[in-house]
C-alpha positions in Angstrom: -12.2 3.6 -17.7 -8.7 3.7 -19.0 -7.6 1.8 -21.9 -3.6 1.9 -22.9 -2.7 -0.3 -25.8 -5.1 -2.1 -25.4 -4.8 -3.2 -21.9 -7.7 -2.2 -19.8 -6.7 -1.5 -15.9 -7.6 -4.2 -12.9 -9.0 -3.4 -9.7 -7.1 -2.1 -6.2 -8.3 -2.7 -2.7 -7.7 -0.8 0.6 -7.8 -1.2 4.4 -7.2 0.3 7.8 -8.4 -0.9 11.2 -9.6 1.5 14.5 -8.2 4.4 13.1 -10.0 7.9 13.3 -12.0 9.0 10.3 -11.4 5.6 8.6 -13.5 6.4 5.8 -11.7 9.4 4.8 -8.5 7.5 4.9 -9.9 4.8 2.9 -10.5 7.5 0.6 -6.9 8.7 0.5 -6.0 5.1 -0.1 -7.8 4.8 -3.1 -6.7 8.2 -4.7 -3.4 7.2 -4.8 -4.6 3.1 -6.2 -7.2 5.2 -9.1 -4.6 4.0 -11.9 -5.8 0.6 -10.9 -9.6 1.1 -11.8 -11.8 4.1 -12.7 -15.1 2.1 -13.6 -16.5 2.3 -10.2 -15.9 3.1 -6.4 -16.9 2.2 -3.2 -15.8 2.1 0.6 -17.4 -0.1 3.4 -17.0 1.0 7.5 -18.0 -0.9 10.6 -19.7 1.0 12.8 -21.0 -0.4 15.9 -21.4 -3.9 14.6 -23.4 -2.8 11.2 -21.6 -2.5 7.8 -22.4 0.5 6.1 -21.4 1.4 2.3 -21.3 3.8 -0.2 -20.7 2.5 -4.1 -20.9 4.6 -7.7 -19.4 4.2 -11.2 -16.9 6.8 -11.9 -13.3 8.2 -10.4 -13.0 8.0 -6.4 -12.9 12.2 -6.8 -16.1 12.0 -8.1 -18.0 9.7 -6.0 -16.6 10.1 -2.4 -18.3 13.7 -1.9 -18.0 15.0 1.2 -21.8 14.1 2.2 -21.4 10.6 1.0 -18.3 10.8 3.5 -20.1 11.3 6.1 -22.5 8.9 5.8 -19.8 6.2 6.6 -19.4 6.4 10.2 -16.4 3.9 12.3 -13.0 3.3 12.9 -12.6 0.4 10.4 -13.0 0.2 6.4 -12.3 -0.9 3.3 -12.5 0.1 0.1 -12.3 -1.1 -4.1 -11.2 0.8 -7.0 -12.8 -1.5 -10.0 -12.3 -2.2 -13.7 -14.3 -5.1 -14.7 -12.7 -8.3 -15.9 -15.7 -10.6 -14.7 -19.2 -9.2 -14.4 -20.5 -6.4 -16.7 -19.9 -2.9 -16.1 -22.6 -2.1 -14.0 -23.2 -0.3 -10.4 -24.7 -4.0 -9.4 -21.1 -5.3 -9.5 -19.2 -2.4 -7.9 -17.6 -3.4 -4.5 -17.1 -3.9 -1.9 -19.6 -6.9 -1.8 -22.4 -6.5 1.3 -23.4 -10.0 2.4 -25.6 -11.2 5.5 -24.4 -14.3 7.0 -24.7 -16.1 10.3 -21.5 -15.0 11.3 -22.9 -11.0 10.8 -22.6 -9.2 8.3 -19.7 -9.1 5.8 -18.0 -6.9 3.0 -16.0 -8.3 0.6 -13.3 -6.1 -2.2 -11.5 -8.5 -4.6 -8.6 -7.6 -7.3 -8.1 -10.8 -9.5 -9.8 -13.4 -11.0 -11.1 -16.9 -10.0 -10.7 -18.9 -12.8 -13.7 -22.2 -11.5 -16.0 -19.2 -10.3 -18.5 -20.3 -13.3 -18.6 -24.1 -11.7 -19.1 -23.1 -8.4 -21.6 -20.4 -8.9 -23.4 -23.1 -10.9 -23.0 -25.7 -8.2 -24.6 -23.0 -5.5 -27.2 -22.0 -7.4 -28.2 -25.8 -7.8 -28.7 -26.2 -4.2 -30.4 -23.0 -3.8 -27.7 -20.1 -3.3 -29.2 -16.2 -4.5 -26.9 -14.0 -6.3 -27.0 -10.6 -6.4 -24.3 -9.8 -8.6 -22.7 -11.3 -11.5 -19.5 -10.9 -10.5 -16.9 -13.7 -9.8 -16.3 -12.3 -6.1 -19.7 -12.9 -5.0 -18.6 -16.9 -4.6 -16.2 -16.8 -2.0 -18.8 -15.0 -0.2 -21.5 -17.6 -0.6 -18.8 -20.3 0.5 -18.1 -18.7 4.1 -21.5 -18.5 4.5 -22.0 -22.3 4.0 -18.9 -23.4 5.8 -19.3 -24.5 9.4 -15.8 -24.4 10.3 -16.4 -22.8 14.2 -14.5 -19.5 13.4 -14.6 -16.9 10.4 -11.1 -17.2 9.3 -11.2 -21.0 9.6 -14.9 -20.6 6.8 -12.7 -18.2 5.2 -9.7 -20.5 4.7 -12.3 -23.3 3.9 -13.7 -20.8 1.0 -10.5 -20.0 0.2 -9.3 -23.7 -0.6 -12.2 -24.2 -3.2 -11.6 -21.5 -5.6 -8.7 -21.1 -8.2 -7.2 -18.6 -9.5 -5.6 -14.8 -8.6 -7.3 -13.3 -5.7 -6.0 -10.7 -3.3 -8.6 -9.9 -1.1 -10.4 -7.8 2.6 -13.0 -9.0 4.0 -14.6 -6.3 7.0 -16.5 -8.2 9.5 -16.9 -7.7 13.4 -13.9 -9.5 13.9 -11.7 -6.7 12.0 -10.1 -7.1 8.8 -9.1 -10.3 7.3 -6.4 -9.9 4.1 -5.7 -12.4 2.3 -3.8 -13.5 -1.2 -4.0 -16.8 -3.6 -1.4 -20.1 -2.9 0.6 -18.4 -6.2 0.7 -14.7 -5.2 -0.6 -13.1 -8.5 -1.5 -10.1 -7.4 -0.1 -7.7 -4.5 -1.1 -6.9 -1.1 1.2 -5.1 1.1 0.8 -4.9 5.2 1.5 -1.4 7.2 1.3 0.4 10.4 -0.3 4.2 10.5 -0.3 5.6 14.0 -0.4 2.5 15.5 -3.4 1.3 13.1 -3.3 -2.2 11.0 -3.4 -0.9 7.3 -3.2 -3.1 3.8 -3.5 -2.0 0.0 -2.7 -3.4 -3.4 0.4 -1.1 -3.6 2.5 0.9 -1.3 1.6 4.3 -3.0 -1.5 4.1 -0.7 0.8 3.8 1.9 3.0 7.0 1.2 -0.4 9.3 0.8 -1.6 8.6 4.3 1.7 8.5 6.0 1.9 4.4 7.3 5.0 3.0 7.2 5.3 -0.4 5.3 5.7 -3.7 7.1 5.1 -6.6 4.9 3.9 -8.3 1.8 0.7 -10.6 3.2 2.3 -14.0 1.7 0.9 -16.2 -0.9 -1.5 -19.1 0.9 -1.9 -16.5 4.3 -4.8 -15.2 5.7 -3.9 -12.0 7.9 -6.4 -10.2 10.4 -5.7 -6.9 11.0 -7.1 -5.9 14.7 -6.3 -4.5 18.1 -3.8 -7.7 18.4 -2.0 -5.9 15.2 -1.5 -8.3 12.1 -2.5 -12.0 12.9 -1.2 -14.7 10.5 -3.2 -18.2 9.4 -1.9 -19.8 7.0 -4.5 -21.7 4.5 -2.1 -23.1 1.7 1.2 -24.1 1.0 2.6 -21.3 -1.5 3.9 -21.6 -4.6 4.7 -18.1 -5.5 4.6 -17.0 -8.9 3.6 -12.9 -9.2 2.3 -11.2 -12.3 5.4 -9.9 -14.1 3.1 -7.5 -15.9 2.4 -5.7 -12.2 6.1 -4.1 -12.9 6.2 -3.9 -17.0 2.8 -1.2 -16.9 0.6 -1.7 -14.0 1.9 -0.5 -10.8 2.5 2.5 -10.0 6.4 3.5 -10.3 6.8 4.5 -7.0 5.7 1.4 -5.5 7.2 -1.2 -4.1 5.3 -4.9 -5.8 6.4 -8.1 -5.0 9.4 -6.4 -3.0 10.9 -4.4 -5.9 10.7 -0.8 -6.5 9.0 -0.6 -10.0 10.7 2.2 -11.0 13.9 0.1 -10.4 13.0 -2.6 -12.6 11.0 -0.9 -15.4 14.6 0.3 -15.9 16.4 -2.6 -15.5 14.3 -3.7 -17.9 15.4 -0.7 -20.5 19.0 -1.2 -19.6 18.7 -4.8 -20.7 16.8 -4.1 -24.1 19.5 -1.5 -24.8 22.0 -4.7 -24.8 19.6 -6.9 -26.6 18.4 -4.4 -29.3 20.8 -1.4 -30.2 20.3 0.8 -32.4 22.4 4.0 -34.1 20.4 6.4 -33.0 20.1 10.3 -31.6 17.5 9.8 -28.9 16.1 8.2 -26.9 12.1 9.0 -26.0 9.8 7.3 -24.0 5.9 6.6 -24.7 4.8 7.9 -21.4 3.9 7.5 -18.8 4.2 3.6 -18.4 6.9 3.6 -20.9 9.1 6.6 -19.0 11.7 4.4 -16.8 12.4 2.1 -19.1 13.6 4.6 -22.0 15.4 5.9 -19.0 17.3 2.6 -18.6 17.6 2.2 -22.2 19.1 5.6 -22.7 21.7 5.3 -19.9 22.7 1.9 -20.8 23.2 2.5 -24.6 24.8 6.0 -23.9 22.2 8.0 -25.9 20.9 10.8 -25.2 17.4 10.8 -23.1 14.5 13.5 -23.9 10.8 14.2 -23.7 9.9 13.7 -27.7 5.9 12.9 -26.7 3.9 15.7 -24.4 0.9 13.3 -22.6 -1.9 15.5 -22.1 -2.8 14.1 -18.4 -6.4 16.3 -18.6 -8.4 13.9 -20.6 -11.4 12.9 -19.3 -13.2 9.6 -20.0 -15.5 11.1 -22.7 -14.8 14.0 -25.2 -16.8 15.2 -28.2 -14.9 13.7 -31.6 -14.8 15.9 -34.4 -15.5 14.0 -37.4 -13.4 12.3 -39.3 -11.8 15.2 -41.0 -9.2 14.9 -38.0 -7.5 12.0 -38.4 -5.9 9.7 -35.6 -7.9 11.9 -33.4 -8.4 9.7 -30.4 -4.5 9.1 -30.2 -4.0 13.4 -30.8 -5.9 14.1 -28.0 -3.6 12.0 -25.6 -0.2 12.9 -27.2 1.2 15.4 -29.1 5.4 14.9 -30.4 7.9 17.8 -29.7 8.8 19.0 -33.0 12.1 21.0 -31.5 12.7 17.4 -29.8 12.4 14.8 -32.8 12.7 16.8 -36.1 15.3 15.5 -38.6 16.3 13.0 -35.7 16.7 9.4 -35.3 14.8 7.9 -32.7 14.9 5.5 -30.1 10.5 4.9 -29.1 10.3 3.2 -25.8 6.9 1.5 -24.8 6.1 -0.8 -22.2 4.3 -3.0 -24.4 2.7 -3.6 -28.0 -0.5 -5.3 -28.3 -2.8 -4.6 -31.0 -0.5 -2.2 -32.5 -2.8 0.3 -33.7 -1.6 2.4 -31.1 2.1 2.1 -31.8 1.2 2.4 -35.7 -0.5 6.3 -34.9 2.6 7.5 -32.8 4.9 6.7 -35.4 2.8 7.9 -38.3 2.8 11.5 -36.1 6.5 11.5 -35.7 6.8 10.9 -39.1 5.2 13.8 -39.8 6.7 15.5 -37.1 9.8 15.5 -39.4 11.7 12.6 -37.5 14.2 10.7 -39.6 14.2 7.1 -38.0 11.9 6.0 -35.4 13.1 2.6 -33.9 10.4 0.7 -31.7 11.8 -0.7 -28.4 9.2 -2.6 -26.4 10.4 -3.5 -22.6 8.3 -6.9 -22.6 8.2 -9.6 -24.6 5.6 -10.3 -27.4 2.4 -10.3 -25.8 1.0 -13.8 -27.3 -1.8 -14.7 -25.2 -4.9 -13.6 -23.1 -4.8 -13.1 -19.2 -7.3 -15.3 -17.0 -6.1 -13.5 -13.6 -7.4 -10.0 -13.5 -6.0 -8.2 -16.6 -8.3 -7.7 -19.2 -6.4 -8.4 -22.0 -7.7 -8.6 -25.8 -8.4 -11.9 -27.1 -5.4 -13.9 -28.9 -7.1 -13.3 -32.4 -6.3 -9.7 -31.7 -2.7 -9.8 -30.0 -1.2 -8.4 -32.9 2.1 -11.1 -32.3 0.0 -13.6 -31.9 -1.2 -13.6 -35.6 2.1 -11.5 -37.3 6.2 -12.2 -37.5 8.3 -9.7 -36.1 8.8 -8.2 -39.7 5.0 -8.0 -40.4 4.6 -5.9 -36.8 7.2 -3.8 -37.8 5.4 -3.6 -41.1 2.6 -2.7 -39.5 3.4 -0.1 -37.3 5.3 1.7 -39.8 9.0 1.9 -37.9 12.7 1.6 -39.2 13.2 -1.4 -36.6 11.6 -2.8 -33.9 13.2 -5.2 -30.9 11.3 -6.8 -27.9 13.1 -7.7 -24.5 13.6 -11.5 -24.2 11.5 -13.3 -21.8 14.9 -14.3 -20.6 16.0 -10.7 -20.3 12.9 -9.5 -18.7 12.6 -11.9 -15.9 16.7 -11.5 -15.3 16.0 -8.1 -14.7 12.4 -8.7 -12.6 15.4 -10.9 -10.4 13.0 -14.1 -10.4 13.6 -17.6 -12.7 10.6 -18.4 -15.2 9.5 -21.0 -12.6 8.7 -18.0 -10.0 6.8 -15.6 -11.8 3.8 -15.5 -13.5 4.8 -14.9 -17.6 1.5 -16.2 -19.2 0.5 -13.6 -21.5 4.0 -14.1 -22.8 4.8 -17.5 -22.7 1.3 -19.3 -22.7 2.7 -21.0 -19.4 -0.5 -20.8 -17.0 0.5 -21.3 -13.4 -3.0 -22.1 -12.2 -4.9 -24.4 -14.7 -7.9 -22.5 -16.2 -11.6 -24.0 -16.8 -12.2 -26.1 -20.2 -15.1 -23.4 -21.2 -12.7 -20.7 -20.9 -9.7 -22.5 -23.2 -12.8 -23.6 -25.9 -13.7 -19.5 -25.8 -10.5 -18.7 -26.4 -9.6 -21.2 -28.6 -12.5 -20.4 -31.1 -11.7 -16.7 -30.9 -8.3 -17.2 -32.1 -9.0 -20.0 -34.6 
């Protein structure tokens, strides 16, 4: 799994519809959505009426061999790139979800959260239901198989209406391909056309790798089925569309297009407008990369500052390495980034991160510029302070370990050793996202919750924190 600053990674989901060597296209797909999850993999096709499936823990490379490829025969399939935020970290709880229902088989691959998945599972398990997994996802299939509304995306909508929370989700059946996204749009899902094949995928990456051209965002509340008819829409809930901010401050991939922005437009939008908020005298500017890259970019253009590579990522590390012992200090940070000395010696500094959450991180970097030779280092986060937990899919620390939630501004910049240190506004930031506070999802900022979360979840988090 990846873990940056203390932000784990979410999951990202994939479809195409009659398309020759679906499988290997899901594939593709998921390559280019791996920065979304690298837990576990898996891909489902339809093949003469029966669902078959292939799921592992590890990187898509790794598990999709070309045997296991061809093993999933059919012109339709979906696939799920996981990192767990509900259910353990097991192959049990990789997707997609397999399920045998009245209505034929199904196959299920969720990126969010449902936030009353612990009431419901309890309710169905009451009256009988068999889980196989213990992940939140596994309810909404449970709920179409106990609706009997007369057509699948009428027990889908039905399902749909009874659980809260983020949830972009594809559901393979017989009928084709049925995409849909939560009332408030938390998470993305983007519509496109590939050779005349119905395609959808978390992000539009996906969409430049296989060569489909984009159509559409699938809206917040819709149900779209993706079949020989093309896209067909059904519209379950009246939407009231607030997206995940953080999709453009680290998530997303910069080449996307989320919520129907370009990330790498807004990451430095966001830089330009921290340059205005937080100046400083300085003689460069770096990024932290590679989330951190386009809004140093912004900052350095809009403050007039000079812009250059001060921190080399090394982009080989694998997801285990043998530690030497403790003899090599900070090692663990080392390993992933190494300063210029040529770049940042006897310098001030401008450091550009997308975000600062424990701040252990942040602390290490500056302690090797420092003795690196720089002069000044100046932190300049392009997000506000990071004051509470997510509930919708991003598996973010606990409050008692956001490092703003329990220390001033003075005591962080204390703590991670720097000259200054300046977070964008929330005003600033959703300015530059182009979307008021009322239209975007800012929680792990603001503590403002668009959907209401479950009583044992606040007592959790409230006894963490207190």
């Amino acid at each position: 799994m990846t873990i940056r600053n203390g932000f784990k990674d979410e999951c990202g989901v994939f479809g195409v519809f009659d398309a020759e060597d679906a499988a290997r296209l899901a594939y593709l797909g998921l390559y280019a959505l791996q920065h979304r999850g690298q837990e576990s993999a898996g891909i489902a096709t339809l093949d003469s009426q029966v669902i078959r499936f292939e799921r592992e823990m590890g990187y898509v490379a790794d598990v999709f061999t070309e045997a296991r490829l061809e093993r999933l025969p059919g012109r339709t399939a979906i696939g799920h790139v996981r990192y767990s935020t509900t259910g353990a970290s097991l192959l049990i709880n990789a997707q997609p979800i397999v399920f045998a229902t009245g209505r034929g088989p199904l196959a299920l691959a969720h990126n969010g959260n449902l936030v009353n998945a612990r009431d419901i599972r309890a309710t169905l398990e009451a009256s009988g239901a068999l889980f196989t997994t213990t992940s939140d996802s596994e309810v909404i299939l449970h709920l179409i198989a106990r609706s009997r509304a007369p057509t699948l995306v009428g027990a889908i909508a039905e399902a749909l209406t009874e659980v809260r929370g983020a949830y972009s989700i594809l559901i393979l059946s017989r009928e084709g391909i049925f995409a849909a996204r939560d009332p408030n749009g938390i998470r993305p899902l983007s519509l496109g056309i590939r050779e005349g094949s119905p395609v959808v995928a978390s992000e539009t990456c996906a969409f430049d790798l296989i060569e489909a051209r984009f159509e559409r965002d699938v809206e917040p509340g819709e149900i779209v089925r993706l079949s020989s008819e093309g896209f067909t829409s059904h519209r379950f809930a009246f939407p009231q569309a607030t997206p995940c901010v953080f999709e453009h401050v680290y998530f997303a991939r910069p080449d996307s297009n989320v919520f129907g922005r370009n990330v790498a437009s807004v990451r430095e939008a966001f830089g330009a407008r921290l340059a205005r908020e937080h100046p400083a005298a300085a003689d460069v500017v770096i990024p932290v990369p590679d989330s951190g890259m386009y809004a140093a970019l912004g900052y350095a253009r809009e403050s007039g500052i000079p812009f250059a590579m001060g921190l080399v990522r090394n982009h080989y590390v694998g997801r285990t390495f043998i530690e030497p012992k403790q003899s090599i200090r900070h090692f663990g940070v080392k390993v992933k980034l190494n300063p210029v000395r040529e770049v940042v010696s006897g310098k001030r500094i401008v450091m550009v991160d997308d975000s600062l959450v424990r701040g252990t991180t942040s602390r290490k970097i500056v302690k090797m510029l420092r003795d690196a030779g720089t002069k000044e280092v100046h932190v300049r986060i392009s997000s506000p302070p990071t004051m509470n937990s997510c509930h919708y899919g991003i598996d973010t620390p606990t409050k008692g370990e956001l490092i703003a939630a329990n220390r001033p501004l003075e005591g962080i910049r204390e703590f991670i050793g720097a000259d200054s240190l300046g977070y964008l506004s929330p005003e600033g930031m959703l300015e530059a996202f182009g979307r008021p506070s009322q239209a975007a999802c800012t929680a792990c900022f603001t503590g403002v919750y668009p959907v209401d979360i479950d009583q044992p979840e606040r007592e959790k988090e409230s006894a963490i924190s207190s």
